[in-house]
DRENLOBA-934490 format. One line per 4 residues: number of its first residue (from 1); their letters; for each residue y negated, z, x negated of C-alpha. Coordinates in steps of 0.1 Angstrom, whole numbers, plus 5000, padded with zeros to 4 digits. Layout:
DRENLOBA-934490
NUM	A	Y,Z,X ~ ...;
END
This chain:
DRENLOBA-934490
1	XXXX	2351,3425,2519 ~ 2324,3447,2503 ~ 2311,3455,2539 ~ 2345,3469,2549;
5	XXXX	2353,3495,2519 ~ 2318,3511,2524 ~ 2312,3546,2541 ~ 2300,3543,2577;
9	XXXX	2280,3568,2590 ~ 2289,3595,2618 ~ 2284,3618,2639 ~ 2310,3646,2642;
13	XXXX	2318,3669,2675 ~ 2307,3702,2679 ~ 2339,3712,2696 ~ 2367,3723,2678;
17	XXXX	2392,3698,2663 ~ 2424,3724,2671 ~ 2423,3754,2693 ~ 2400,3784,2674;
21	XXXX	2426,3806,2682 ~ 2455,3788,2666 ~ 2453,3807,2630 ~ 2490,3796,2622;
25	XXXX	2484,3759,2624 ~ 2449,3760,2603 ~ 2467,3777,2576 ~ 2498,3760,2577;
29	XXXX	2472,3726,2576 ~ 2448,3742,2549 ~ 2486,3749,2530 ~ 2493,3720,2527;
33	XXXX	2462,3699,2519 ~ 2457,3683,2489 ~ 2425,3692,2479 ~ 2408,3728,2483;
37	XXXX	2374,3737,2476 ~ 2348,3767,2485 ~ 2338,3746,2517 ~ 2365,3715,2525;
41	XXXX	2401,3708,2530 ~ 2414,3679,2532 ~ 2450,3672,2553 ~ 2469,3643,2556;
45	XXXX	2467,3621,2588 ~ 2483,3591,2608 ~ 2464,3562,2625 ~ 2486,3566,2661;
49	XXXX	2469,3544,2684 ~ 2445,3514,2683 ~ 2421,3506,2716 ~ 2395,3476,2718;
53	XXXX	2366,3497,2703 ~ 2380,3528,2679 ~ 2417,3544,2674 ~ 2433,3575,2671;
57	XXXX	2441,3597,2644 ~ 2466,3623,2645 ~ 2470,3655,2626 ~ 2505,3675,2626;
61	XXXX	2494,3712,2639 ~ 2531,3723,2637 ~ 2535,3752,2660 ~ 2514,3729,2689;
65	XXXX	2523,3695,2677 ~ 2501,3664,2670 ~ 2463,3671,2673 ~ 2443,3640,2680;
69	XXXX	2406,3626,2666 ~ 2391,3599,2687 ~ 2372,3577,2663 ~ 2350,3558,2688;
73	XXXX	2327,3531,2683 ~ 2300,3518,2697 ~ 2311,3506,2730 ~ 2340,3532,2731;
77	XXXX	2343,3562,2759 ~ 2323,3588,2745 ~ 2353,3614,2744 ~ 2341,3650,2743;
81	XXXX	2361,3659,2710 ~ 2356,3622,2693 ~ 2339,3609,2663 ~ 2311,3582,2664;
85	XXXX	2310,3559,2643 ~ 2281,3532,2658 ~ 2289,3508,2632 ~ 2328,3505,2635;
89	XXXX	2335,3466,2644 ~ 2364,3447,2656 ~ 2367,3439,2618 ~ 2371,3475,2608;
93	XXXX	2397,3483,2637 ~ 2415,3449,2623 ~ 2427,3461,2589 ~ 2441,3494,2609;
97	XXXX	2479,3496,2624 ~ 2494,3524,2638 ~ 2514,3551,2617 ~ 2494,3542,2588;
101	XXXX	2483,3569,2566 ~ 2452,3584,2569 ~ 2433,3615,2560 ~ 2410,3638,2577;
105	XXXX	2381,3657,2557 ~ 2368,3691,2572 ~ 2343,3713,2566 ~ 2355,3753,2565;
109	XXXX	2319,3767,2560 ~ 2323,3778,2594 ~ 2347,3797,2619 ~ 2353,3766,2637;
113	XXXX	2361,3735,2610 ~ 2342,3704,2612 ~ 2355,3667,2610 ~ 2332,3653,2574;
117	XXXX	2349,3624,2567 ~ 2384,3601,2582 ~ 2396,3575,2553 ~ 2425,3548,2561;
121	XXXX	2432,3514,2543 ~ 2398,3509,2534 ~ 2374,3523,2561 ~ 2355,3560,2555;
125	XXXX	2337,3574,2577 ~ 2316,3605,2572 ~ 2298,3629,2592 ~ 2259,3631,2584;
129	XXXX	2251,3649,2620 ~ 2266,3658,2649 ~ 2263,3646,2690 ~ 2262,3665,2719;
133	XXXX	2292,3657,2745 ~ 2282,3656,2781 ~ 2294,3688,2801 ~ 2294,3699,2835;
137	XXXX	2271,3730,2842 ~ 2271,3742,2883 ~ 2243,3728,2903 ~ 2215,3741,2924;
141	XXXX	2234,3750,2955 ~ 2227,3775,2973 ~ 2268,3774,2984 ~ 2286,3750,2964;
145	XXXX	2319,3757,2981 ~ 2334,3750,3002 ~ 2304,3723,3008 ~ 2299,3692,3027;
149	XXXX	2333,3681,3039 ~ 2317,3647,3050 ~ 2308,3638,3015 ~ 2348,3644,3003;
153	XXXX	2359,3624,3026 ~ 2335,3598,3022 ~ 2341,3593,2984 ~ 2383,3604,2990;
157	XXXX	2383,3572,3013 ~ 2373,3550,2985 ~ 2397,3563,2958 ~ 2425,3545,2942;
161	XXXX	2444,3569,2917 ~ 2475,3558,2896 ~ 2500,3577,2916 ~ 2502,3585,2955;
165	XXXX	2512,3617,2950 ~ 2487,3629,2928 ~ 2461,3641,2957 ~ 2489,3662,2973;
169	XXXX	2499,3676,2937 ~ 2460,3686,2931 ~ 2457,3702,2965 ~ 2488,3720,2959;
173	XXXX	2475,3735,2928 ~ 2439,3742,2940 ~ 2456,3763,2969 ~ 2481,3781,2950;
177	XXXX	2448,3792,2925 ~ 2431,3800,2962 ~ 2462,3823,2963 ~ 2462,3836,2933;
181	XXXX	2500,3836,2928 ~ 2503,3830,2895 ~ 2542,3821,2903 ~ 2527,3793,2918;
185	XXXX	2501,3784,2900 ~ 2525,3781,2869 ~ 2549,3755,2892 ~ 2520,3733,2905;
189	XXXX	2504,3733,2872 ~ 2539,3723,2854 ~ 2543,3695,2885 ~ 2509,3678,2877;
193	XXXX	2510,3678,2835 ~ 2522,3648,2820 ~ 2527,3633,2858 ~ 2527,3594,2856;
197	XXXX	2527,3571,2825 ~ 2498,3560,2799 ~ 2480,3583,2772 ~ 2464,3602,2800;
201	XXXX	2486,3603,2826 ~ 2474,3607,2856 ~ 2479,3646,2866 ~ 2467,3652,2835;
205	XXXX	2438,3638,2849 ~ 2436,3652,2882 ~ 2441,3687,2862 ~ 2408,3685,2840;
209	XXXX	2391,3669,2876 ~ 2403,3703,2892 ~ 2392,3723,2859 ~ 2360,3705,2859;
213	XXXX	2352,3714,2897 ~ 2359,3749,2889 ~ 2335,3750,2863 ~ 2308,3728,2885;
217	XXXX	2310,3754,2915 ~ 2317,3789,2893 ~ 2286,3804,2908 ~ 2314,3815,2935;
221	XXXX	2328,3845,2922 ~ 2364,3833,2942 ~ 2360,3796,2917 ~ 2348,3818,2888;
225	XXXX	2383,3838,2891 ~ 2400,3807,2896 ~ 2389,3784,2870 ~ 2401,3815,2844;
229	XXXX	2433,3816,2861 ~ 2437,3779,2853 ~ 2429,3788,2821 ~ 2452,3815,2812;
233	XXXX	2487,3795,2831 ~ 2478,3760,2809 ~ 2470,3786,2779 ~ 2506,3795,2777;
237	XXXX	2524,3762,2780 ~ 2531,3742,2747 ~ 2505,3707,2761 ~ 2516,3687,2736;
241	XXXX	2550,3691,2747 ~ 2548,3686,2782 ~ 2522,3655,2777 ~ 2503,3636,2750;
245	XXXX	2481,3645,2724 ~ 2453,3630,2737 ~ 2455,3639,2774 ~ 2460,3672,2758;
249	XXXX	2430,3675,2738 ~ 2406,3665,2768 ~ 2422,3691,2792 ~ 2416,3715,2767;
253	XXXX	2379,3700,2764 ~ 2377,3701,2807 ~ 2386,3738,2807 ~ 2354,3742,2788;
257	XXXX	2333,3717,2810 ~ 2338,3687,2783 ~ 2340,3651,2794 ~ 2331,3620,2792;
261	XXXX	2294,3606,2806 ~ 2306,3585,2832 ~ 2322,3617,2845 ~ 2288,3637,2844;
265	XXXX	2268,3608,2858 ~ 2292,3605,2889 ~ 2295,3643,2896 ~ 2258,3642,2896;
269	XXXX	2255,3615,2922 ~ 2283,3638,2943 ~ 2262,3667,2938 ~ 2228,3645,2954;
273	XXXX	2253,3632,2978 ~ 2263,3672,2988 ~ 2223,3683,2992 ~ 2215,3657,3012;
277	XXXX	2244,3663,3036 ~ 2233,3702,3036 ~ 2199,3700,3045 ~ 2179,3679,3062;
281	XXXX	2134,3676,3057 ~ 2133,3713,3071 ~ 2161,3732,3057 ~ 2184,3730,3083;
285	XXXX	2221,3718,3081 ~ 2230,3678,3090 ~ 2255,3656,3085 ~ 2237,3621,3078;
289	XXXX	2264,3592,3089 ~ 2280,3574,3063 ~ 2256,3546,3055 ~ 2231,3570,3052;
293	XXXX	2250,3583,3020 ~ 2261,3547,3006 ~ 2222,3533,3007 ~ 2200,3560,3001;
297	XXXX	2222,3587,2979 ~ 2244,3561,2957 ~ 2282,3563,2969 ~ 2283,3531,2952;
301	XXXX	2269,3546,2919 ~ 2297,3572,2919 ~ 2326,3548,2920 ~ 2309,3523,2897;
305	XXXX	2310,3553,2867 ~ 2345,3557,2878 ~ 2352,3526,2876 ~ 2346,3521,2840;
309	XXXX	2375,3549,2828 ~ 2406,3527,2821 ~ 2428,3512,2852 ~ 2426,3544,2872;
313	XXXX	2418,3578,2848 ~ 2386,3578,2867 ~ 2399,3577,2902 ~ 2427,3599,2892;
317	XXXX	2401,3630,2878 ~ 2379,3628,2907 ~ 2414,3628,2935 ~ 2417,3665,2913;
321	XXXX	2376,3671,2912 ~ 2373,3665,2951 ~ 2406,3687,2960 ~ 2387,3718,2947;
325	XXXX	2360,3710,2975 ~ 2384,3701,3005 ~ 2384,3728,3033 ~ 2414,3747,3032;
329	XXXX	2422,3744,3067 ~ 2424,3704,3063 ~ 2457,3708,3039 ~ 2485,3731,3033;
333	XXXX	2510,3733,3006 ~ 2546,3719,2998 ~ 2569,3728,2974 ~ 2564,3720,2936;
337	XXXX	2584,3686,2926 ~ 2607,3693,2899 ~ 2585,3682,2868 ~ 2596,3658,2839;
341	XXXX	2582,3652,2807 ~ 2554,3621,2813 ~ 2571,3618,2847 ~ 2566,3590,2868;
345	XX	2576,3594,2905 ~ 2559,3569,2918;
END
């Protein structure tokens, strides 16, 4: 018993908890806390979700809804905008049920407030340093885009997302940002968020795969443009109303390049798989045949991160990564499904 009410050690995320920008929810939070100092606030919480190795906590934002704090342990996706807490056991996690009460400790010495401590029943956590999530930077190409249709195809033939619309949806979106309608891009954006069951659904996915890929190939002016279009359509719809708190918390993370290891490890092996393809020993272009990718490059290593995101989240962002690299002429567009809130049209 003594081992469970003791403070476990942390490590807090740089990132943001809510949206920098969202002055009205800080202050009505920091309103209604019940304790104020020079440097913390403290708000009131909610345990909202239990998984094998950590749980969710949310926070009520008002004007934007619930915000959400992964509390991960040691075996846990590293989510970009989570708490660590390497200690946290399956005895921890079993004294926790959802909708208890919890509270959330942050720091306001700084313009961005920090997570310092999460209390509920009788675990406490606390900050004492903070991690560095992984995040997608653009590689040394010399022409990142459009690049190496042999490569998408090669890993597109061995994906299995959630929902079989969801590649047509992604391509739909990546062309109408191509365009630069913003009519459109508002109406395929709307038709892939919240898209498919689950606490990510899966065009939620497929949207920070596609946000992601912007980011990864933003050398290109034309992707640079794009990715801010992206930006500015999902910056004007209410997330948390159109999908859930968590799948909006890691979009808003993807827009900035955020995600998860796996994520960064598999784009890497695309991005080996990509040179390779481009050049061959003296510079010039070739396209090596398939097994050539598979035993010398790692095809299998890129599935195998994949593979380790729940039943199909990893599948689903890389069907949205990939879109952003397939050749326009290969696809054209249809018109935007009529979106429903966490639809599944499956």
């Amino acid at each position: 018993m003594r081992s469970m009410s003791r403070t476990l050690p942390a490590a807090a995320s740089p990132l943001p908890f809510l949206d920098p920008d969202d002055v009205t929810a800080l202050e009505s939070i920091f309103a209604s806390s019940q304790e104020v100092s020079s440097s913390e606030v403290t708000v009131d919480a909610t345990v909202i979700g239990l998984f094998p190795t950590g749980f969710y906590i949310g926070v009520d934002a008002h004007r934007r809804g619930t915000h959400v704090l992964p509390v991960m342990g040691p075996d846990a996706l590293q989510l970009p905008t989570g708490l660590q807490v390497p200690q946290l056991t399956a005895d921890h996690l079993g004294r926790l049920r959802p909708e208890m009460p919890a509270t959330v400790t942050f720091s306001t010495a700084s313009a961005h407030p920090r997570v310092e401590r999460i209390e509920s029943a009788n675990l406490r956590c606390a900050a004492v340093r903070t991690w560095r999530p992984s995040r997608i930077e653009p590689p040394d190409l010399s022409d990142p885009r459009p690049c190496s249709p042999g490569v998408v195809a090669s890993v597109q033939d061995r994906l299995n997302p959630g929902l079989s619309g969801l590649a047509l949806r992604s391509v739909n979106l990546v062309r109408a940002l191509e365009s630069g309608v913003v009519a459109d891009v508002d109406s395929f954006a709307h038709a892939l968020l919240g898209y498919g069951p689950g606490s990510t659904p899966s065009g939620d996915d497929a949207l920070c795969g596609i946000a992601l890929a912007l980011r990864w190939t933003s050398q290109s002016v034309l992707s640079s443009c794009q990715h801010s279009l992206l930006a500015s359509s999902l910056s004007y719809l209410a997330l948390e109303e159109r999908t859930t708190a968590v799948s909006a918390s890691l979009l808003r993370a993807a827009l900035e390049g955020y995600c998860i290891p796996e994520i960064e490890r598999a784009i890497a092996d695309i991005a080996r798989l990509i040179r390779a393809e481009k050049f061959s020993g003296n510079g010039h272009r070739t396209t090596p045949p398939l097994h050539t990718f598979d035993e010398a490059h790692g095809l299998d290593e890129v599935l195998a991160n994949i593979n380790r995101i729940g039943h199909h989240s990893g599948h689903d962002l890389l069907t949205g990564f990939l879109a952003v690299l397939t050749p326009a002429a290969e696809l054209t567009l249809v018109s935007p499904l009529e979106g429903t809130i966490h639809a599944d049209d499956s």
